[in-house]
C-alpha positions as MATLAB code, in Angstrom:
seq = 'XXXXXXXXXXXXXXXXXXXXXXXXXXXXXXXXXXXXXXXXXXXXXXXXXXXXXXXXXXXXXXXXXXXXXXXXXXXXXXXXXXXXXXXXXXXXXXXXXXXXXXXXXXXXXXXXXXXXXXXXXXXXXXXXXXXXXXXXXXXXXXXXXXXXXXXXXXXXXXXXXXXXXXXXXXXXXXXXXXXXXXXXXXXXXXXXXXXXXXX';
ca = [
      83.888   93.099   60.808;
      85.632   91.775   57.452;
      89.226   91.507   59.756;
      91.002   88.648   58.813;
      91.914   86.691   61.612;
      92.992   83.314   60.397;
      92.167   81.075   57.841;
      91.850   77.183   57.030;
      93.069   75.017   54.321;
      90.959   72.113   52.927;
      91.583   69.563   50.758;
      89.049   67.765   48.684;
      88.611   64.461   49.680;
      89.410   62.986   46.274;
      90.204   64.445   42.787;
      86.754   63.117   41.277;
      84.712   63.911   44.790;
      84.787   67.926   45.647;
      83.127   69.494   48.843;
      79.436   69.626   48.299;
      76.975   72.744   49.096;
      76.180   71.289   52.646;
      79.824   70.467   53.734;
      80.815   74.167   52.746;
      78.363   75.646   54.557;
      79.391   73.532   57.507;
      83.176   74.431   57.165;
      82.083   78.138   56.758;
      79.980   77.971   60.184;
      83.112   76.340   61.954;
      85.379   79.153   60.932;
      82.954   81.607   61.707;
      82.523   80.268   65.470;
      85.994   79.994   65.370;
      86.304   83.404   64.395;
      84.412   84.292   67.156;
      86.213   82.688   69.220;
      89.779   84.253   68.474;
      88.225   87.656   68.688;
      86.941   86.604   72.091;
      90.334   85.870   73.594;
      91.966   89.220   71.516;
      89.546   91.067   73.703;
      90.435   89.114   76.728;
      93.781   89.507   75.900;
      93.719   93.207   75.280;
      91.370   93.302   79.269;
      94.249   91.514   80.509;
      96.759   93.975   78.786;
      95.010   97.375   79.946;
      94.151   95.924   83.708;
      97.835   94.747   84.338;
      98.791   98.624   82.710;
      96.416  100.461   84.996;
      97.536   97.771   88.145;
     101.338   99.397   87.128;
     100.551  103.138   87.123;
      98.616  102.814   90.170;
     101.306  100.991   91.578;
     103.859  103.620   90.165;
     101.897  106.444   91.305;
     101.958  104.799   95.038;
     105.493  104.217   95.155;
     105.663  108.383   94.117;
     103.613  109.022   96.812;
     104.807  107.313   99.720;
     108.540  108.513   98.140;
     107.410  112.153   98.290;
     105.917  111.281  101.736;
     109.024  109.976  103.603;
     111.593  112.616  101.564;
     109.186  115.653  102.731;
     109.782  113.898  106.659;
     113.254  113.842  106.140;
     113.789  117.175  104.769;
     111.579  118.253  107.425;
     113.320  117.236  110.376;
     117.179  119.074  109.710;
     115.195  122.077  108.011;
     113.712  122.366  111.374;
     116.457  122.246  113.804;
     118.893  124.793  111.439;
     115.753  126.977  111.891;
     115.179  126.595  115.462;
     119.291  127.149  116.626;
     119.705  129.677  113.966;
     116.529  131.709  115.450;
     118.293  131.011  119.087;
     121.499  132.574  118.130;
     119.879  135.344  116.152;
     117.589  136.331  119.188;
     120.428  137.116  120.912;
     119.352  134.584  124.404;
     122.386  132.347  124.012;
     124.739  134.406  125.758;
     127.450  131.515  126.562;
     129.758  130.721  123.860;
     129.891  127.512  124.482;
     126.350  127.521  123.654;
     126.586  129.487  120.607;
     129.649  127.711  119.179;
     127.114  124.389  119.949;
     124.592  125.892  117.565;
     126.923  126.474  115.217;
     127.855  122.901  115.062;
     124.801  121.717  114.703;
     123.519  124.019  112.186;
     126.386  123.151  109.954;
     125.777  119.062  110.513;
     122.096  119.760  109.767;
     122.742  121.388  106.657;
     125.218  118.688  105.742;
     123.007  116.243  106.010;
     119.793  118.001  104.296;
     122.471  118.685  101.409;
     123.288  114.720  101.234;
     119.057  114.328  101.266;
     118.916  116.508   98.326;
     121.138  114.923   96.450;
     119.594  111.830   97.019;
     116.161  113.002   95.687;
     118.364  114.214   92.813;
     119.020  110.911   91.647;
     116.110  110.199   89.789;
     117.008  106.682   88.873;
     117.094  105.121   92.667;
     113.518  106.992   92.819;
     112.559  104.938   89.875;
     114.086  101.906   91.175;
     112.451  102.551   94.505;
     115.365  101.944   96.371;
     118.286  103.896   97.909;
     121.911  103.430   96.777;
     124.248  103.178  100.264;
     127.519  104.099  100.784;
     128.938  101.065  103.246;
     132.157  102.645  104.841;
     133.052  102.312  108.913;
     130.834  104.524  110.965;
     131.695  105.979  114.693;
     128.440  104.656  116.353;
     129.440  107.145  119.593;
     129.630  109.819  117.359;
     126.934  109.303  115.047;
     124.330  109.060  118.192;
     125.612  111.762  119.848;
     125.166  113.815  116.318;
     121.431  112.794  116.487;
     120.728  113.091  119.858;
     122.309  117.152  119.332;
     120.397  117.715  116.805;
     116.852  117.104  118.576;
     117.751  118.192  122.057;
     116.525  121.794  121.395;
     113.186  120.225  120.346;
     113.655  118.216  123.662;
     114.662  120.989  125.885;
     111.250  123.148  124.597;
     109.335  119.785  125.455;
     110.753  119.973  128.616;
     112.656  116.500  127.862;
     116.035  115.288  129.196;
     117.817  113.312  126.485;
     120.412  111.013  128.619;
     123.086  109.028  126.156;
     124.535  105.977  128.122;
     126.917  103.734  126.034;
     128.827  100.906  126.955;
     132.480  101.491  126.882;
     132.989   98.759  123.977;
     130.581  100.833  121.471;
     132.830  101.455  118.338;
     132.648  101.282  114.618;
     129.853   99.658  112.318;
     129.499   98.772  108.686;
     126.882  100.885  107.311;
     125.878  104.090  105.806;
     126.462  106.956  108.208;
     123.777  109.707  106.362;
     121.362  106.541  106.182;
     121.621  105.470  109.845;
     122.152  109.464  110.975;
     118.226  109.840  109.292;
     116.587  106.748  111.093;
     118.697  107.415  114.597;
     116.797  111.483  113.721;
     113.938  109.947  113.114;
     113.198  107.841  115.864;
     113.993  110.356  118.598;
     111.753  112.967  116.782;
     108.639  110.192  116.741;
     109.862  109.358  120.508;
     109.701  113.544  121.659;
     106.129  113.603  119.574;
     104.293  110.257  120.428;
     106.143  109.683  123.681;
     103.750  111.447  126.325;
     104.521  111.977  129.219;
     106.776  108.829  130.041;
];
């Protein structure tokens, strides 16, 4: 297409002895095959280029949806149990305060922790990354059970569910991020009340 895409240098073969007619033409058909050639692999190049670009949006747009997938879940699960005690105490059926003052508790933890979930979608840049920045620090592993296992026994109770917590005496502090470990502790006793049946 008149694109100049290289170009060859010849020297005559002696000062009284130039190229003749034939050998010119054959130098001409070498760079045009030649020419053909290079624009060959610039296309392949540019195939390569555009398949490894659409392989990386695909890829992006996958990582964005399993990302809005699993934050949805999470925000899911402590949106659902501040809605459930706080329509408990505001139907006026938990008549013990010890009850009520339980709610309370857990409505406030629950809203901790889907603040600390917001905030982490916030952060655009571990999104991007696609992975989650912890917060290492000594966690109560008593504590941080029992935390979970409040916060889904409603949803147990309704199922008609006894949630027993048996801990050896030894059970004390662990390396890790509490708000991380408080979701997946959530999480697997929510999957356990909805895919357990009846055993």
């Amino acid at each position: 297409d008149g694109a100049m895409v290289g170009f060859v240098c010849l020297r005559a073969k002696t000062k009284i002895a130039p190229f003749q007619a034939e050998e010119m033409e054959l130098f001409s058909a070498l760079c045009d095959t030649a020419a053909r050639a290079l624009d060959r692999l610039f296309m392949h190049e540019r195939m390569i280029i555009e398949a490894e670009e659409r392989r990386r949006l695909e890829e992006i747009n996958r990582m964005k949806s399993s990302f809005v997938s699993g934050v949805s879940h999470q925000l899911r699960t402590p949106l659902t149990s501040i809605r459930m005690f706080a329509e408990m105490l505001q139907s006026g059926r938990v008549t013990s305060d010890e009850k009520r003052a339980q709610y309370i508790d857990i409505i406030v933890r629950e809203s901790e922790r889907l603040t600390g979930l917001i905030e982490n979608v916030l952060d655009f840049s571990r999104a991007e990354r696609g992975k989650s920045a912890y917060d290492f620090h000594e966690v109560d592993v008593h504590l941080m059970i029992q935390n979970a296992i409040e916060a889904c026994r409603y949803r147990a109770e309704q199922g008609q569910v006894t949630l027993d917590l048996r801990l050896t005496p030894d059970v004390g502090t662990t390396l890790g991020d509490a708000q991380a470990l408080q979701v997946a502790l959530v999480n697997l006793i929510d999957n356990a009340l909805k895919y357990g049946g009846d055993e």
